[in-house]
C-alpha angles and dihedrals in degrees: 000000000000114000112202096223093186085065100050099045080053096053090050091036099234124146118244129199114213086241080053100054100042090055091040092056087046101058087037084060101044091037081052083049103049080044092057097046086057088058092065084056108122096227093162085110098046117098111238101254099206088143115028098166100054084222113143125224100288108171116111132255116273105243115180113233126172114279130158129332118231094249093041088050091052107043102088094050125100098222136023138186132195083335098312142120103261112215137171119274110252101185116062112236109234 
């Protein structure tokens, strides 16, 4: 399977030197291959392990309490939109 490494350093905007590319597509190749390899595996004998540690479900039950109003939550920000925190952007829009 070829993996266009220029693509996807595009699509995570990340900057990627020729010499890069070419040894990134190699180990994505080789990493698909060995992949590949684990789904020739006979696993017809192998247990399912959904749940390794044998632990049950221990988080607590959501109750609702009184907490904060909106306006009370708010009151302390600099900046607020539609009701909402208002925060600086931190990705770029392209």
């Amino acid at each position: 399977m070829k993996i266009n490494v220029k693509n996807v350093a595009r699509l995570a905007n990340l900057p990627v030197s020729i010499d890069e590319e070419k040894k990134f597509e190699k180990q994505l190749e080789e990493t698909l291959t060995y992949i590949e390899n684990l789904n020739e595996v006979d696993t017809t004998e192998v247990k399912p392990a959904d749940n390794v540690t044998g632990l049950t479900n221990i988080t607590r039950e959501d109750i609702v309490e009184p907490s904060l109003s909106q306006e009370e939550a708010l009151r302390n920000t600099k900046s607020t939109h539609r009701g909402f925190f208002k925060v600086k952007g931190i990705l770029d829009a392209k």
